[in-house]
KEKE-3310 file (N, C-alpha, C; in steps of 0.2 Angstrom, whole numbers, plus 5000, padded with zeros to 4 digits):
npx = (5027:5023:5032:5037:5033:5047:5053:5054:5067:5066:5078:5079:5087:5090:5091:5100:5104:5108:5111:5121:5132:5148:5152:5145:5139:5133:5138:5143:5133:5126:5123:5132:5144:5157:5153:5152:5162:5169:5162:5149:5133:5124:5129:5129:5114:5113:5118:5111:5098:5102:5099:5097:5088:5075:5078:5074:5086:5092:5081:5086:5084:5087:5098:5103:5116:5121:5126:5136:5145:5135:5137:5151:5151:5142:5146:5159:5155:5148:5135:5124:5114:5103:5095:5091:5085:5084:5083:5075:5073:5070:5057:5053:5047:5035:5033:5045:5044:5034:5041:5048:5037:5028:5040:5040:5042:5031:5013:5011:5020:5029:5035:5048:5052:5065:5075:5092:5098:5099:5101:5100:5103:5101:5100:5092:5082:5075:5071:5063:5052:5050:5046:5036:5027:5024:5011:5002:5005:5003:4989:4982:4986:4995:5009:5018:5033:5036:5043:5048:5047:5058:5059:5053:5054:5059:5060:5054:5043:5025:5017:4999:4995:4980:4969:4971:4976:4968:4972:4987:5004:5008:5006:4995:4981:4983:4980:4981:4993:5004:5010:5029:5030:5028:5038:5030:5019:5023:5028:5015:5011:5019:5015:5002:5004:5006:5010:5023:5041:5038:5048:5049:5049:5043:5031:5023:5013:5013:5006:4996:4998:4999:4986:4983:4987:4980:4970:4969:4981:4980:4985:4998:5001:4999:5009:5018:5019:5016:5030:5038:5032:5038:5053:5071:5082:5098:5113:5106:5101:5088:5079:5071:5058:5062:5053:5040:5042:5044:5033:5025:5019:5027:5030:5030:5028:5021:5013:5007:4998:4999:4993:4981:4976:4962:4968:4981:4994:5003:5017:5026:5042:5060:5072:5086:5085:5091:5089:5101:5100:5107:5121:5121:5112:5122:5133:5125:5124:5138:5145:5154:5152:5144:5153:5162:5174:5166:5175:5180:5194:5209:5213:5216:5214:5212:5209:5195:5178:5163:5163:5160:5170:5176:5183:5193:5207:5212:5224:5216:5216:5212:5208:5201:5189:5169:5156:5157:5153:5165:5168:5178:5183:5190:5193:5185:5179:5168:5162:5152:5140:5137:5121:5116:5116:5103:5104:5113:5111:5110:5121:5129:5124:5127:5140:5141:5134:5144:5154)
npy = (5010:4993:4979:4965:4950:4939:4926:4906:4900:4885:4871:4859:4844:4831:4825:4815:4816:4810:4814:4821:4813:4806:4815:4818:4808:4793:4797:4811:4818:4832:4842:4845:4850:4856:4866:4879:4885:4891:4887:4875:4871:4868:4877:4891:4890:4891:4905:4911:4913:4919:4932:4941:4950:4946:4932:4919:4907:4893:4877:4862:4848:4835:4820:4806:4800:4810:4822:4822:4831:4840:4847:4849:4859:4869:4876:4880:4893:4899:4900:4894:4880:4878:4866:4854:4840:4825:4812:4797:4787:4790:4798:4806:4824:4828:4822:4825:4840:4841:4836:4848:4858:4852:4854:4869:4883:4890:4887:4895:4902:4906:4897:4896:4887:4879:4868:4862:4862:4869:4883:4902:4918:4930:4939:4948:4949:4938:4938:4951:4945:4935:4944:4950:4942:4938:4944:4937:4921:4923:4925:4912:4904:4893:4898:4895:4898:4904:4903:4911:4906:4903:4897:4882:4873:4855:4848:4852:4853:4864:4878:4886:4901:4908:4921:4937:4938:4947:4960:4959:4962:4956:4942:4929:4917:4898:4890:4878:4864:4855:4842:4836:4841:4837:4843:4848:4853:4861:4869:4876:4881:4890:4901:4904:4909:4913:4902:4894:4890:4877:4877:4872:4880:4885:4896:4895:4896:4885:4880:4880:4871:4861:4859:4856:4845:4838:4836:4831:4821:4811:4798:4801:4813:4809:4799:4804:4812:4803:4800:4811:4812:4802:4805:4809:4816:4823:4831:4846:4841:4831:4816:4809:4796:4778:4767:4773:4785:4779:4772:4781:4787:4790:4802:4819:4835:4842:4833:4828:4835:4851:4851:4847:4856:4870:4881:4889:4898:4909:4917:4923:4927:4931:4924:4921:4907:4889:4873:4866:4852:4844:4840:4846:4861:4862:4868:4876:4887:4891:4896:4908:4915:4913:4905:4897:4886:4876:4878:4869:4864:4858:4859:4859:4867:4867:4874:4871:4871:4876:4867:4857:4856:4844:4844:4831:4829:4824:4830:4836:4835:4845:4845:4850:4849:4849:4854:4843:4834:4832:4824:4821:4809:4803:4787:4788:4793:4802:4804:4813:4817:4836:4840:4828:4823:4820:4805:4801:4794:4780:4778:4779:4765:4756:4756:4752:4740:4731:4732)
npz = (4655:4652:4658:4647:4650:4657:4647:4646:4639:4632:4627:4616:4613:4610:4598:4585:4572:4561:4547:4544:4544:4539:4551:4559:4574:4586:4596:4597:4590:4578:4584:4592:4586:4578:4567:4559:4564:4579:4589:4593:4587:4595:4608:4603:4602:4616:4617:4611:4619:4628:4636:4649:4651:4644:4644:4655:4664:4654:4651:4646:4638:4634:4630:4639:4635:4632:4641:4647:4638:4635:4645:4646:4635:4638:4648:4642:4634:4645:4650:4658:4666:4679:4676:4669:4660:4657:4644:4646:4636:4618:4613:4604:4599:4606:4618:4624:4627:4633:4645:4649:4651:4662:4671:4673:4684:4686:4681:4669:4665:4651:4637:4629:4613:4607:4594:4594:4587:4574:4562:4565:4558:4559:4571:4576:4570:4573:4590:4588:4582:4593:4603:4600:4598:4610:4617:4609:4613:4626:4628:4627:4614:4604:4597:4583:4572:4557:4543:4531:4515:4503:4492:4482:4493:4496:4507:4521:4530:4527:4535:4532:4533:4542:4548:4550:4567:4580:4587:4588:4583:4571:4570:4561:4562:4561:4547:4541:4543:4532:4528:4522:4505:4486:4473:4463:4471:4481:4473:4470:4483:4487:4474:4475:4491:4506:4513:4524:4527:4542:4555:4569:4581:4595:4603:4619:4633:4647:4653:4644:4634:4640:4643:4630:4628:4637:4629:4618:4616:4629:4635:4631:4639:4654:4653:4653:4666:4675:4674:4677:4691:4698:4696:4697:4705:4704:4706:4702:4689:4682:4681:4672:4678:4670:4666:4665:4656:4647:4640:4636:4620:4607:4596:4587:4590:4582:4575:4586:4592:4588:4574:4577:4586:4590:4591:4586:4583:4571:4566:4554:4551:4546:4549:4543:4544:4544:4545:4544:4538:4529:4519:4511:4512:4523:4514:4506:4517:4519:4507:4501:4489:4475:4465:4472:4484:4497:4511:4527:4539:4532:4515:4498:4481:4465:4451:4452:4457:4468:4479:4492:4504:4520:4530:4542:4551:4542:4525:4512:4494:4479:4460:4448:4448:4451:4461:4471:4487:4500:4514:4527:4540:4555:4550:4538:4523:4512:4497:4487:4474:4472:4478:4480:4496:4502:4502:4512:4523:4517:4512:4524:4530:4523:4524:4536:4533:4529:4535)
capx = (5027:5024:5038:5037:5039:5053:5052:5060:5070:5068:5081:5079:5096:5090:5091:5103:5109:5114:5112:5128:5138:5151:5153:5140:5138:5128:5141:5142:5127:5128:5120:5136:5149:5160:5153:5151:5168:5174:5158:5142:5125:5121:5133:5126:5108:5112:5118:5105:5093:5105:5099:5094:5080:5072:5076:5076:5090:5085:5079:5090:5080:5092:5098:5107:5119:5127:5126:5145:5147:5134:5138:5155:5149:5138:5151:5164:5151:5147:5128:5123:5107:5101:5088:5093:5080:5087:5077:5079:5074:5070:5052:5049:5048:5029:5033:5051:5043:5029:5044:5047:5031:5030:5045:5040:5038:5023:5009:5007:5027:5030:5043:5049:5053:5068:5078:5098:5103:5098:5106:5099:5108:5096:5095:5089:5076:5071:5070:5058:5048:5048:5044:5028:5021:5022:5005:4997:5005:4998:4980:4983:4990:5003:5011:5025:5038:5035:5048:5047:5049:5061:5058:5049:5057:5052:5063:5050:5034:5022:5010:4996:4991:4972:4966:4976:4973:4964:4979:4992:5007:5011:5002:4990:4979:4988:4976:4982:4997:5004:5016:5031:5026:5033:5040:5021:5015:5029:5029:5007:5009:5023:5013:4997:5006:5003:5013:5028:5040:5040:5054:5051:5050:5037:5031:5017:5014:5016:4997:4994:5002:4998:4979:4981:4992:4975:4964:4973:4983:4978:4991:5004:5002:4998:5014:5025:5016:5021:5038:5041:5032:5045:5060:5078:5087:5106:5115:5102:5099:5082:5081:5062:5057:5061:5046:5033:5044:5044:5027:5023:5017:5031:5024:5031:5023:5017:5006:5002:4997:4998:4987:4972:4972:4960:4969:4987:4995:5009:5020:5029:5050:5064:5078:5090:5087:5092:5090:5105:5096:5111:5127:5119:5110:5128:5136:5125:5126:5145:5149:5156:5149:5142:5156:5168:5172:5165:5179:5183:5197:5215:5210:5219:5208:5215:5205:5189:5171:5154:5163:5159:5175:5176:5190:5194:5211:5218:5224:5214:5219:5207:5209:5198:5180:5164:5150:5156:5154:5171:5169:5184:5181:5191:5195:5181:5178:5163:5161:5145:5138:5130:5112:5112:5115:5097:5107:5118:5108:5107:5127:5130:5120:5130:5145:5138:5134:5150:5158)
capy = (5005:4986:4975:4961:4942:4934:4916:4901:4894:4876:4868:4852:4844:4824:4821:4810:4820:4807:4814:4823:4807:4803:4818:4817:4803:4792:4800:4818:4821:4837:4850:4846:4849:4867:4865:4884:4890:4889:4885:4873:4873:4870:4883:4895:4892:4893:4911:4917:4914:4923:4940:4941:4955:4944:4927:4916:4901:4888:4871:4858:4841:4829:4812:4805:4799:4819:4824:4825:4834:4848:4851:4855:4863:4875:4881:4886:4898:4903:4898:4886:4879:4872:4860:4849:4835:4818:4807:4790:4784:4795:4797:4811:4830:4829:4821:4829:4847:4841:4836:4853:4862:4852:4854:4874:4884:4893:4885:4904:4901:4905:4892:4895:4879:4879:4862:4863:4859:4876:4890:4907:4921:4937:4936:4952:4948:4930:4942:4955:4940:4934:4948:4952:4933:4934:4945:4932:4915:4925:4926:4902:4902:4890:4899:4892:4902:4902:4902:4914:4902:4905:4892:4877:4868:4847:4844:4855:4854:4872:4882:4890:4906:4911:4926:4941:4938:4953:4962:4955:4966:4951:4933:4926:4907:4895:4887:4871:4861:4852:4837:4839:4840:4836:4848:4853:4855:4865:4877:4878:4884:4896:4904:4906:4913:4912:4896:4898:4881:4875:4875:4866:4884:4888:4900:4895:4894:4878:4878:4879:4867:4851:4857:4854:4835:4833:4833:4828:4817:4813:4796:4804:4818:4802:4794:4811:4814:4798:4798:4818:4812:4799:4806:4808:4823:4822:4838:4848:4837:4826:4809:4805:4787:4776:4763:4777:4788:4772:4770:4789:4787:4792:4808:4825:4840:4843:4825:4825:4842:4857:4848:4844:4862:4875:4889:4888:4906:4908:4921:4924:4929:4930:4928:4918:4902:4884:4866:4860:4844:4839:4842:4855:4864:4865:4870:4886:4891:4893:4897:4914:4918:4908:4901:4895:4882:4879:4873:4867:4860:4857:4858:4865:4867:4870:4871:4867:4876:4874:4858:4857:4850:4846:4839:4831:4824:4821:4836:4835:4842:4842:4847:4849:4845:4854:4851:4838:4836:4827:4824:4816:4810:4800:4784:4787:4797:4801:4808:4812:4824:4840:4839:4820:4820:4815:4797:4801:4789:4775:4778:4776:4761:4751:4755:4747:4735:4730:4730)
capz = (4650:4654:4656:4645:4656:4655:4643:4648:4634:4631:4620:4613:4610:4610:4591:4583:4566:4557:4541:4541:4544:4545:4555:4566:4576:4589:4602:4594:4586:4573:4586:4595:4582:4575:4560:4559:4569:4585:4592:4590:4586:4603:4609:4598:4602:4621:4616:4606:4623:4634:4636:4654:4649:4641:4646:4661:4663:4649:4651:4643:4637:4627:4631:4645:4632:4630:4648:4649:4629:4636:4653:4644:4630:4643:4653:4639:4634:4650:4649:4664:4667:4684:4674:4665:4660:4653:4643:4647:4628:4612:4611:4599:4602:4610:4625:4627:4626:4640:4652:4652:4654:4669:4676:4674:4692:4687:4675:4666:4661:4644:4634:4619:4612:4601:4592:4599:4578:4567:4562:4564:4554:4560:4579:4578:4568:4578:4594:4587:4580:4598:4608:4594:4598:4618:4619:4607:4618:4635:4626:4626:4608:4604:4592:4579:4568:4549:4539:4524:4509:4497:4487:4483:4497:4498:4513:4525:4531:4527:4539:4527:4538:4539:4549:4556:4575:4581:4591:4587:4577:4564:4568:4561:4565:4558:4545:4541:4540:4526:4525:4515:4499:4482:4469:4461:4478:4484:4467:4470:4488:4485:4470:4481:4494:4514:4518:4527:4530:4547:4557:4573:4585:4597:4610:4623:4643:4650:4655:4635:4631:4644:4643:4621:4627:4639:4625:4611:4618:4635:4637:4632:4648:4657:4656:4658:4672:4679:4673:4682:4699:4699:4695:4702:4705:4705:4707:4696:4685:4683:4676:4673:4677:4662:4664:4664:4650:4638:4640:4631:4614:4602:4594:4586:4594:4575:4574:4593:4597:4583:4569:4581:4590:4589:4593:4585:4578:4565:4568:4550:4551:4542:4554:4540:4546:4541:4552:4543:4539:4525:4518:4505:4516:4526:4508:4506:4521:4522:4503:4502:4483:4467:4464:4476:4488:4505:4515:4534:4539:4527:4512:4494:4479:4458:4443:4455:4462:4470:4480:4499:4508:4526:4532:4550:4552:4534:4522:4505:4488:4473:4455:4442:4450:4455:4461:4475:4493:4502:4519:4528:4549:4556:4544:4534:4517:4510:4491:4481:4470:4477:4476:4481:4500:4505:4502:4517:4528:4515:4512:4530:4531:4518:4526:4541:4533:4524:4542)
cpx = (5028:5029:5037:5041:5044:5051:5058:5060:5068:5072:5080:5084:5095:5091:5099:5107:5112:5113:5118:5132:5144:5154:5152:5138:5136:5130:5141:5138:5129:5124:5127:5143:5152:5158:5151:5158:5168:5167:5150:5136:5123:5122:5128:5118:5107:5112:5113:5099:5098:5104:5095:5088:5075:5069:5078:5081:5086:5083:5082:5084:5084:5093:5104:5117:5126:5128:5132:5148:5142:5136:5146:5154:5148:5143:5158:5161:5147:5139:5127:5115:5106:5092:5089:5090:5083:5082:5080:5078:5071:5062:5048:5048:5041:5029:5042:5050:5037:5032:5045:5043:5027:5032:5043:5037:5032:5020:5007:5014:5028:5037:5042:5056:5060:5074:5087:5106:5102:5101:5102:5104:5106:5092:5090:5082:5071:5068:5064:5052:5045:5043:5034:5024:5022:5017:5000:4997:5001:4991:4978:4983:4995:5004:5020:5026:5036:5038:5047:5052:5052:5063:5055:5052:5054:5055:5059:5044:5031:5016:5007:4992:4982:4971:4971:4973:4973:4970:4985:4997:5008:5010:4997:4988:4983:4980:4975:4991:4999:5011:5022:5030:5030:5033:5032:5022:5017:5027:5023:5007:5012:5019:5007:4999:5001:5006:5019:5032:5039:5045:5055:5050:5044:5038:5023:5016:5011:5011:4994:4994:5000:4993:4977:4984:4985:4973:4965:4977:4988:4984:4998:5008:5004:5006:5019:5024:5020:5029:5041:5040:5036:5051:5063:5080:5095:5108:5113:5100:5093:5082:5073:5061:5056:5056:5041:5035:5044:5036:5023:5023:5024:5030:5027:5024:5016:5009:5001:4997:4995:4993:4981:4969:4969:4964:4979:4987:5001:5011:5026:5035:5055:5071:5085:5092:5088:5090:5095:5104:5101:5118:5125:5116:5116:5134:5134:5124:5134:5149:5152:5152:5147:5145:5162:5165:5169:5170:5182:5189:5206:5214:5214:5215:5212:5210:5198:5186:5165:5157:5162:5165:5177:5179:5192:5201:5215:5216:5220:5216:5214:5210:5204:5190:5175:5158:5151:5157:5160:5172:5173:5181:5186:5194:5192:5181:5172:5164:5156:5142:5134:5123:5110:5114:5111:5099:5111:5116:5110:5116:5131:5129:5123:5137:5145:5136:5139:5156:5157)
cpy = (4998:4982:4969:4954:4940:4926:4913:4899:4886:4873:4861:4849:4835:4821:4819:4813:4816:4809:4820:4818:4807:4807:4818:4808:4801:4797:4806:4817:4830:4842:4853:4849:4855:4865:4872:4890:4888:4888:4881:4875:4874:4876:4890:4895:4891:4901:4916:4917:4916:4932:4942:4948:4951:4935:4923:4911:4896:4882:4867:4853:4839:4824:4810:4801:4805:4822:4827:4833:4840:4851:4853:4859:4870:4878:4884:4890:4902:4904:4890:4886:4874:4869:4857:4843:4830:4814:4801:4787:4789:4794:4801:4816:4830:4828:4823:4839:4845:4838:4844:4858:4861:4852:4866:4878:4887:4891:4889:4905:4905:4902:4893:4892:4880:4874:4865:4862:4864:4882:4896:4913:4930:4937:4942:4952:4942:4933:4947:4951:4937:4938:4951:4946:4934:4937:4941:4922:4919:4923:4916:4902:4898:4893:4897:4900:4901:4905:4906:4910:4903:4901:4886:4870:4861:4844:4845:4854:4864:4873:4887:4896:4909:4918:4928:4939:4945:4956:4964:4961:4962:4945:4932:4916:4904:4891:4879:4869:4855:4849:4839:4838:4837:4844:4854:4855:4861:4873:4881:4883:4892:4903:4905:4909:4912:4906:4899:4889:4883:4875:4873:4873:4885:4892:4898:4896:4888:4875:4876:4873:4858:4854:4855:4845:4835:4832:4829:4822:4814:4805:4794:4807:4814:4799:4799:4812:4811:4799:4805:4816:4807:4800:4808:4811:4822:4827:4842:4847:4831:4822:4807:4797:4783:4772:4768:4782:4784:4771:4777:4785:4790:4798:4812:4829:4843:4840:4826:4832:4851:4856:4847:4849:4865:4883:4890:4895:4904:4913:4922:4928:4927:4929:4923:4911:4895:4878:4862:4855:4841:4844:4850:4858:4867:4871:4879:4889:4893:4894:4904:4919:4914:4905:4899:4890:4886:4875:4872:4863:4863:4855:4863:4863:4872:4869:4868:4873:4872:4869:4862:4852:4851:4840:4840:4827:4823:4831:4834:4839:4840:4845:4847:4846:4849:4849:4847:4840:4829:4829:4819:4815:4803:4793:4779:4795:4797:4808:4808:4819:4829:4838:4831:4818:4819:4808:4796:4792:4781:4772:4775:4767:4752:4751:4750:4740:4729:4727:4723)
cpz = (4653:4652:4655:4651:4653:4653:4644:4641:4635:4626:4621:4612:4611:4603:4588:4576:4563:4548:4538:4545:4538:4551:4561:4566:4580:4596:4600:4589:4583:4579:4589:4593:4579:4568:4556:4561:4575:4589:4588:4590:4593:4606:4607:4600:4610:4621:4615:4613:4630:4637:4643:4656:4647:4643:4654:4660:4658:4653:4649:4641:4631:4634:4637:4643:4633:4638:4647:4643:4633:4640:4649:4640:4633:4648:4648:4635:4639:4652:4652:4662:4674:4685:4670:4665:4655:4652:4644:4641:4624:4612:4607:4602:4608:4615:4628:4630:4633:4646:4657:4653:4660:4674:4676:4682:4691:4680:4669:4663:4654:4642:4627:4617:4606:4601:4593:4591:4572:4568:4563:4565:4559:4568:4581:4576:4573:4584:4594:4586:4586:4605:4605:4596:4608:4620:4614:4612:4625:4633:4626:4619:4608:4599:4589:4574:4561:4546:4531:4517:4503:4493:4488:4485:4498:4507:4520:4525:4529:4533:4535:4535:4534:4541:4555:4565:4577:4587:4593:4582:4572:4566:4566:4562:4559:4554:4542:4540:4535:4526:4520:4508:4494:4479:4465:4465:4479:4480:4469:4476:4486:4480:4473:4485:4503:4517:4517:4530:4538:4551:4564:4578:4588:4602:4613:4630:4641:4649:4649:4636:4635:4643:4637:4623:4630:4635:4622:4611:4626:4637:4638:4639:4652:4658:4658:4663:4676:4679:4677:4689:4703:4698:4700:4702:4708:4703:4700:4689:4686:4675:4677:4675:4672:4661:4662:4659:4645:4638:4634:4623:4610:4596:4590:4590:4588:4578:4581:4596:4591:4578:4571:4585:4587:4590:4592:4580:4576:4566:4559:4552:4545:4545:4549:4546:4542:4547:4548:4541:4535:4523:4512:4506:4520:4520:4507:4511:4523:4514:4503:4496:4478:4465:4467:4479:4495:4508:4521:4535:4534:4519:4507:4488:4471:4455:4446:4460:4464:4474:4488:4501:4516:4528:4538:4550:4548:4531:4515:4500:4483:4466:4449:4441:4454:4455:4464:4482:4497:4508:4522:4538:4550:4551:4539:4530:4513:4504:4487:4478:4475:4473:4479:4491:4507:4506:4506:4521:4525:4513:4519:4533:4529:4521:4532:4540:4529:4534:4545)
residu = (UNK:UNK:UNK:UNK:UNK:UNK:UNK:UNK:UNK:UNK:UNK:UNK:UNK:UNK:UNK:UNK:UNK:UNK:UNK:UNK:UNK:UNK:UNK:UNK:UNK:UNK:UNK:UNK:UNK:UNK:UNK:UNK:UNK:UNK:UNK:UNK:UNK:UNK:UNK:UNK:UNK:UNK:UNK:UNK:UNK:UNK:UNK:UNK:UNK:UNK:UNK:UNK:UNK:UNK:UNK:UNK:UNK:UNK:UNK:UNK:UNK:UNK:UNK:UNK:UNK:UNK:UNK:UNK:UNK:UNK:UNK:UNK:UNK:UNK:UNK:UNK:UNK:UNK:UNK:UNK:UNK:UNK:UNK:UNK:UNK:UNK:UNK:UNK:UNK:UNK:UNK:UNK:UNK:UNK:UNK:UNK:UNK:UNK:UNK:UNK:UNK:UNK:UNK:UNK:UNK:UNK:UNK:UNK:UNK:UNK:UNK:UNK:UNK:UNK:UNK:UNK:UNK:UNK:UNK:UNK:UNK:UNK:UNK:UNK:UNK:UNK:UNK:UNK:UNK:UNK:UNK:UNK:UNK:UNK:UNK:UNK:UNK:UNK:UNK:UNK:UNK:UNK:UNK:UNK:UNK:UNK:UNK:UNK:UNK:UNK:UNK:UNK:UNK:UNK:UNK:UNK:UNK:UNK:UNK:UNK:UNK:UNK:UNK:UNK:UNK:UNK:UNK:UNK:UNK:UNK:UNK:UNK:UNK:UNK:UNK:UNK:UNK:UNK:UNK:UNK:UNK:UNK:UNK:UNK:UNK:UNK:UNK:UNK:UNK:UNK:UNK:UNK:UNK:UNK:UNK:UNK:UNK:UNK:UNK:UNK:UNK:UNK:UNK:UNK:UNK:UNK:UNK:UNK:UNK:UNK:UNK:UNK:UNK:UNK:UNK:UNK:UNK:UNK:UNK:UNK:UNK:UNK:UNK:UNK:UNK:UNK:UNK:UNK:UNK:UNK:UNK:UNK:UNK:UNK:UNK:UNK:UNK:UNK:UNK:UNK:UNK:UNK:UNK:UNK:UNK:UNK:UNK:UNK:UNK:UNK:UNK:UNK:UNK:UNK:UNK:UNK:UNK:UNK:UNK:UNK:UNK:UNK:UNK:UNK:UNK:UNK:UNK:UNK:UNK:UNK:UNK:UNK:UNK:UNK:UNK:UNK:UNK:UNK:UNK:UNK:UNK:UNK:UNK:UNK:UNK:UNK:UNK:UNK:UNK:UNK:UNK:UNK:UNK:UNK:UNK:UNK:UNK:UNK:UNK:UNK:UNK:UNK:UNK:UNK:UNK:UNK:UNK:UNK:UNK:UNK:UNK:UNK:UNK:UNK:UNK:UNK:UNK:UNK:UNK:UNK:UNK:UNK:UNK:UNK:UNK:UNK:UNK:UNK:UNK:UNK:UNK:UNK:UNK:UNK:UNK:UNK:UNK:UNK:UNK:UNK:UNK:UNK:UNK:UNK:UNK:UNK:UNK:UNK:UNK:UNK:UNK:UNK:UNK:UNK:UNK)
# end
C-alpha cells in the first residue's frame, strides 16, 4: 500500500478580527483569543495539523506585529515551527500564501492552506476530506473545501461544483464562483443544489500554485519573488523585504488566482465548521440548546434566554431579557440585539470616534 506524502500546513494568522470587538483587537486579534476554552483559535488550528503521519511542521505566515503572542501560543501547545514567515504589511491572502510556496523545500510540496481564525468541530471528518483531495492536488489542481450549506447564508461566498473529476473518491471542478449573494440568491442556489459556501481552505503543491500567480497574476509573483530573494533570517524566522512586499498587488487568493484558473477542484465536507466572522456566529456555536444562554466569563442570568454574554474583567447580572449579545473587555461594554452584529465595525468606529 502507498504511503500518502506528508502536507505541509500553512496557516495564515495575519488577519485583524475586528468584528468581534471589543474583544478582539489590533494587538490580539480574535484567532488569538480563548473564545472557546482554555485555548485559541490559533492554538486549535496548530493541533488539528499535528499528526506526524500525516503532516510535516507548519508554516506560520501572520504579521510581525504577533510574533511574541504566537511564539507563546505555540510552545504551550507544544507545536513549534522552524518557519516562521512575517509580513512586513497586510497584503491580502494571495501574496501571503505565495511567501509560503516559495519558502517550500521541494516545488512538488503539497500545502494545505488553512486561516488561523475557524472553528472546526469534525476533525475527523476535515482529515478524511484531506487525505481524499491529495491524489486530485498531485494531478496540479488547486483544490478548495466546500462547505455543505445549511442555509441560505449572505455572509459567504459559494463554489457551484461541475464535473466529477475522473478518479477522484469525492471532488469535483469547481464550476464557478459566486460573490456573497443576497437572500434570493442565496435561497436560488441552495434549492438548485451543488454550491457549497467557501471557506477559505485549500490543498495544492507549491509548483501549482506560483505557476496559476505566473499567469494570472504574474506581478504579484514578481514582487514575492523579490521580497523572498531578499529576506532576513533571525533565529528561524524570515522577514521578507518590505519595499519589494509593499509593492505586491493586494489580492485574495479567490480574486487573484481561484476565479481565473482552469483547473480548480472542490472537494465537498462537512467537518462542523464556522469562521466566526461575528458575535452570532460565536452564540451558535457555544449555545448548549434552543434556549439557553451562551456564556463566558462571570456572569448570572433570571428570567432571561437566547443572550450571548462574554464577560472579561466585570461580573454581569441580567434579568428579564433575550435575545442580547453583552460583551464586556476591559472598560468597554458593548450591547445589541442578536441578529445585528454585522454593526460591530460601525459600533467600534463611533466609539473611536467619540475619543
Amino acid at each position: 500500500m502507498q504511503q500518502n506524502p506528508l502536507i505541509t500546513p500553512v496557516i495564515l494568522s495575519g488577519g485583524s478580527g475586528t468584528r468581534l470587538w471589543p474583544l478582539s483587537t489590533p494587538e490580539k486579534p480574535k484567532q488569538f483569543l480563548n473564545l472557546f476554552g482554555p485555548l485559541s483559535m490559533f492554538q486549535l488550528t496548530l493541533q488539528r495539523c499535528a499528526d506526524e503521519s500525516l503532516y510535516r511542521s507548519p508554516v506560520i505566515v501572520g504579521s510581525a506585529n504577533h510574533v511574541a503572542i504566537m511564539q507563546e501560543q505555540m510552545q504551550e501547545v507544544g507545536v513549534m515551527s522552524d518557519n516562521i514567515i512575517l509580513e512586513p504589511c497586510p497584503r491580502n491572502t494571495a501574496p501571503a500564501i505565495a511567501l509560503a510556496a516559495l519558502a517550500a523545500e521541494n516545488p512538488t510540496d503539497l500545502l494545505l492552506v488553512m486561516p488561523s481564525d475557524h472553528m472546526i468541530k469534525n476533525l475527523a471528518a476535515f482529515r478524511k476530506s484531506v487525505m481524499a483531495s491529495i491524489p486530485v492536488a498531485q494531478s496540479r489542481w488547486l483544490v478548495t473545501f466546500g462547505i455543505e450549506a445549511t442555509g441560505p447564508a449572505t455572509g459567504y461566498g459559494y463554489i457551484q461544483q461541475g464535473d466529477r473529476i475522473v478518479g477522484s473518491s469525492g471532488s469535483w471542478s469547481a464550476k464557478r464562483f459566486v460573490e456573497k449573494p443576497n437572500r434570493e440568491h442565496a435561497e436560488q442556489m441552495l434549492a438548485e443544489g451543488g454550491y457549497h459556501w467557501n471557506a477559505g481552505i485549500f490543498l495544492f503543491r507549491a509548483d501549482s500554485y506560483l505557476e496559476a500567480m505566473e499567469r494570472h497574476s504574474p506581478e504579484m509573483l514578481a514582487a514575492c519573488q523579490a521580497a523572498m530573494n531578499k529576506q532576513r533570517i533571525d533565529t528561524d524566522i524570515c522577514y521578507p523585504d518590505p519595499d519589494a512586499f509593499a509593492s505586491a498587488p493586494s489580492d485574495s487568493i479567490d480574486y487573484a488566482i481561484m476565479e481565473r484558473s482552469d483547473k480548480v477542484a472542490v472537494t465537498p465536507v462537512n467537518p462542523g465548521w464556522s469562521d466566526v466572522g461575528s458575535w452570532d456566529a460565536l452564540f451558535e456555536l457555544s449555545k448548549k440548546d434552543e434556549h439557553s444562554n451562551a456564556i463566558v466569563g462571570k456572569a448570572v442570568t433570571s428570567e432571561s434566554g437566547n443572550n450571548l454574554i462574554h464577560s472579561e474583567g466585570m461580573a454581569v447580572a441580567v434579568h428579564g431579557v433575550h435575545d442580547l449579545i453583552i460583551v464586556t473587555h476591559g472598560n468597554k461594554i458593548m450591547i445589541l440585539p442578536r441578529g445585528k452584529s454585522q454593526n460591530v465595525k460601525d459600533i467600534a468606529q463611533l466609539l473611536e470616534d467619540e475619543d
